[in-house]
N, C-alpha and C positions, 0 to 999 in steps of 0.2 A: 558463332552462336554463344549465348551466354548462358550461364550454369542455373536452374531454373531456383537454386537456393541463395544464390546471388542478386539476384534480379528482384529489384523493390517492390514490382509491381505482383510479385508472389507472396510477397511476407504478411504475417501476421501479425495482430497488434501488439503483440509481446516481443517485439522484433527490436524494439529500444526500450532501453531498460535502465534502471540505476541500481549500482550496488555500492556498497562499501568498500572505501580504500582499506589495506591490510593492513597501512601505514596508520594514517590516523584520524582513518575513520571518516572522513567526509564521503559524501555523495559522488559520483563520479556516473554522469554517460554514457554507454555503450551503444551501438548499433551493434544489431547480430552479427555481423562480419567485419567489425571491427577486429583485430587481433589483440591490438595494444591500445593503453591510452592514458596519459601523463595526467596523476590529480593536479588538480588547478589548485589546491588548497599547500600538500607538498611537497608535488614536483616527482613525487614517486611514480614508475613507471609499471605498469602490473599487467597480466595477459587477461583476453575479457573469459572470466569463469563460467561463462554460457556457448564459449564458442564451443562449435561440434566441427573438428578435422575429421570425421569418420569418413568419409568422403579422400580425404588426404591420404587416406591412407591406403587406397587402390587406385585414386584415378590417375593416368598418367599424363593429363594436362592440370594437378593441382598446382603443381606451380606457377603453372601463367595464369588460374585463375584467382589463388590465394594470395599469391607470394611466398617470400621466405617464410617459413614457420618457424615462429618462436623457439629457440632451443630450448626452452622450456616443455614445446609439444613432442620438439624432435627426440627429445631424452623418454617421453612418454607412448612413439607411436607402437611401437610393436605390440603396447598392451592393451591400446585402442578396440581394435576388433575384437581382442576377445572379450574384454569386457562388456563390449556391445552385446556379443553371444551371451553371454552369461545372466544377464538382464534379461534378455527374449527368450532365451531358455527357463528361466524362475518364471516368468511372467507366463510361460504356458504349459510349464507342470505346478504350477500352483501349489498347491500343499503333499503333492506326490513328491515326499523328500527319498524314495527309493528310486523314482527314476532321476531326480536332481542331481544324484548322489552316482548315480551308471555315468547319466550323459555329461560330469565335472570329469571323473576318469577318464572316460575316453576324449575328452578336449583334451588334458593334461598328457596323455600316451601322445597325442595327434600332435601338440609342443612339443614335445621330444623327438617325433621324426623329423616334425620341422627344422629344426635347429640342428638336430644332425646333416641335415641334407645340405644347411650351407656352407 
């Protein structure tokens, strides 16, 4: 079976896209599942800034469905989901920065057991 975020016939029109090289600035390509991809202008190699590994970072067939990830995401995964959390969590206490402000501490106490426990 194929991963339904992979699969063309789900994507949406924003699913390729162009962005800026970091190098110098030309146009550059991406499909959303793209990981990488080499400006044609040059030659620079850069990760695509849309992809979303949130997914990569629990499922335990991401690597036969992604591939290798970038050491660039690998250096990044641990802080993936919480960042994810942290966004969904602003986005649905809104301007309640007292409970913003509870529910950051106890993510932050729930990191520390994490990481003690490995």
């Amino acid at each position: 079976m194929k991963c339904p975020g992979q699969d063309m016939q789900y994507w949406k029109p924003d699913a390729v896209f162009e962005t800026d090289c970091p190098q110098c600035g030309a146009k550059v390509e991406f499909f959303k599942d793209d990981q990488m991809r080499k400006c044609g202008s040059c030659g620079h190699r850069f990760v695509n800034p849309n992809m979303d590994f949130g997914c990569a970072a629990y499922c335990a067939y991401a690597e036969q469905c992604i591939g290798n990830l970038p050491s660039e995401v690998l250096a990044k995964r641990d802080d993936m989901l919480k960042d994810r959390v942290a966004i969904e969590m602003k986005k649905y206490f809104r301007t309640d920065f007292r409970r913003i402000g509870h529910a950051t501490r106890v993510a932050r106490y729930a990191e520390r057991i994490g990481k003690a426990e490995k």
